[in-house]
N, C-alpha and C positions, 0 to 999 in steps of 0.2 A: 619475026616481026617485032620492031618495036613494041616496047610496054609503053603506051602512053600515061601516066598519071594524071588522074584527073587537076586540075589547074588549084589548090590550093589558095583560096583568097584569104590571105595576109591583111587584115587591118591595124594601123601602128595608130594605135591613142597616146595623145601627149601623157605622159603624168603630169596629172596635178602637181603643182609646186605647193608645199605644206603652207598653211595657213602662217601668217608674218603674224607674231605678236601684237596683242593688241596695247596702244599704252591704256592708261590708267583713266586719261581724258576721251579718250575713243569707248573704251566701255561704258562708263557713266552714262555718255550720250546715248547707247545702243538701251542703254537699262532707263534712263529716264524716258525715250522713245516706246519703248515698251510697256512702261507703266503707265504715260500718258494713253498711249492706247486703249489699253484695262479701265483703265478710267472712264474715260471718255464714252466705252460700252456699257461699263456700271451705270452711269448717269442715266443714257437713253433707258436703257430698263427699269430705271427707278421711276421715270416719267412716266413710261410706260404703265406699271403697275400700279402706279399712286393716279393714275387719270380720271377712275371714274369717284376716286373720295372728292366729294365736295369743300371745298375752304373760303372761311369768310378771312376778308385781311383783317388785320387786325393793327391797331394804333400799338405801336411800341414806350407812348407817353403810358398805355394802362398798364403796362406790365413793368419797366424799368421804373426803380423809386428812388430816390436818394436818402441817406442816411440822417434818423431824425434827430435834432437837436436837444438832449435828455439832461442838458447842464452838467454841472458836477458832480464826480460820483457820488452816494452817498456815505456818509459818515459809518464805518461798521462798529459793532456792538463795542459801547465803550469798558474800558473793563471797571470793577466794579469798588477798587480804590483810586483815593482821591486823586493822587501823583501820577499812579499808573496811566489814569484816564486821561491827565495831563498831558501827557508826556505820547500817547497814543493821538490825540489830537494832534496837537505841536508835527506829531509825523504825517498826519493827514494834511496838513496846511503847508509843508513843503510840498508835498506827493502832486498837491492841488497848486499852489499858487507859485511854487519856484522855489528853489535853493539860491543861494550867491554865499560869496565868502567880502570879506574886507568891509564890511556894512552891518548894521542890523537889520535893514532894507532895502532895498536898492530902488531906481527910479520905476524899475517894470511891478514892484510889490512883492517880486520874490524876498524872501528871508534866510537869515542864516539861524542856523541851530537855538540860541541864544534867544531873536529876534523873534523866532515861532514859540516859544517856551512864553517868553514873555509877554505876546500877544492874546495867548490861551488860556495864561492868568489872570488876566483882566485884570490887575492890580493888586491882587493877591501876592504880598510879598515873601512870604510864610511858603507858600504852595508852590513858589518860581524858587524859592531858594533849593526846596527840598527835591523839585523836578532836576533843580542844575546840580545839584549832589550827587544824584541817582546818575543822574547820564557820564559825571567825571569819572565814576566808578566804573562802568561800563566800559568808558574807552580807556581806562586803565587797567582793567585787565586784561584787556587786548591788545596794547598798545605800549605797555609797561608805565612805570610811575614819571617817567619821565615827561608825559602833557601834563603841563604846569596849569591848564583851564581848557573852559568849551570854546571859550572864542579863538585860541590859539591853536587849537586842533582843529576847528571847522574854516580855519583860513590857511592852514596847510593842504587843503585838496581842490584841484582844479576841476572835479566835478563834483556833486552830489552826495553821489553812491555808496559812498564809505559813509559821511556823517547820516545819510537819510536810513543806512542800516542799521547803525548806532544809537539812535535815536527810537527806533521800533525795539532794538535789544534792550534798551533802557526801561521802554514800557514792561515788558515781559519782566526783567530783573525787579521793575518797584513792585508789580502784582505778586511777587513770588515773595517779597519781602513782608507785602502787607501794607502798604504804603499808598 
């Protein structure tokens, strides 16, 4: 007699073909879709949770201020020789009102080096001479003996920063002096 074998049921599944790479623009989308999601759960829960706290609105005029107007700064401790205090001034009143070069004024009020010196002597001829002494010595040893004066130096720079340094190292140099 025949062996019959029983009927063997063969089932062929496709293989999967491997995942195609993904680009760089395809992910993003999949990762920002995902994160919108997360999101989007976070929020309701936060609803959720925060439901039963009571809240008054509230005016955004009481809380946001704007920035109050306190003038000029003020003047710091002047030091406690004559020239020094000069000449610390004279740096305050560029810091404050402006530097320029080619002037001793210009039309906005800022001043050049010279023009601050002078205005903070008040007419003190004596006290502007011996400020402008201090401060040529200053940029002269910085700058070697070749500046021939302050107005010629303070109108070789096309900003500030060099003479308005100059002029604070001037005060410290006359204090140290005694001056």
């Amino acid at each position: 007699m025949p062996q019959t074998h029983p009927a063997i049921e063969t089932t062929t599944t496709a293989v999967a073909a491997p995942p195609a790479e993904l680009s760089l623009e395809e992910r993003l989308t999949l990762v920002n879709a995902a994160m919108t999601a997360r999101l989007d759960e976070a929020a309701v829960a936060y609803e959720v949770n925060t439901a039963h706290i009571p809240t008054d609105p509230f005016d955004p005029a009481d809380v946001v201020t704007g920035p109050v107007d306190t003038g000029p700064a003020p003047l710091p401790e002047l030091y406690p020789t004559p020239v020094a205090a000069l000449l610390q001034r004279a740096h305050h009143r560029l810091v404050i009102g402006g530097w320029c070069s080619g002037v001793l004024v210009d039309e906005d009020g800022a001043r050049c080096m010279l023009g601050a010196i002078r205005a903070e002597a008040s007419g003190d001829s004596t006290l502007e001479a011996s400020a402008v002494a201090v401060l040529l010595d200053a940029i002269r040893r910085q700058f070697g003996d070749d500046v021939d004066s302050v107005p010629s130096f303070n109108d070789a720079f096309a900003t500030g920063r060099t003479p308005l340094r100059l002029v604070d190292q001037a005060a410290h140099l006359a204090d140290a002096r005694g001056l």
